[in-house]
C-alpha angles and dihedrals in degrees: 000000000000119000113234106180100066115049118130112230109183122234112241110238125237120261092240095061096042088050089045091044088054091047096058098032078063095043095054089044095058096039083055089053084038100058098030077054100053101043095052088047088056095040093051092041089057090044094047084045094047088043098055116073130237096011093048118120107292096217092065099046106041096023141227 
């Protein structure tokens, strides 16, 4: 015997939402590379400026 009150049909979402799911779901996706990015940037131009000589960051060669 096959039930037949309680099947589950899905609502098909509006275009609008599905456009405006795809467009966040982008956005958060760039802001992640963006700030993974922009924090290893910082953190290897601070490594490469304490590393060179004279002209390093004076608070890590000298101190506080």
């Amino acid at each position: 015997m096959i039930p037949t009150g309680n099947i589950f049909i899905p609502a098909f979402p509006d275009p609008v939402s599905l456009l405006l799911s795809k467009v966040f779901s982008l956005f958060w996706l760039l802001l992640a590379g963006f700030v993974n990015g922009f924090a290893m940037g910082y953190v290897s131009h601070l490594v490469l400026d304490g590393t060179i000589g004279k002209r390093s960051i004076p608070l890590l060669k000298k101190g506080f």
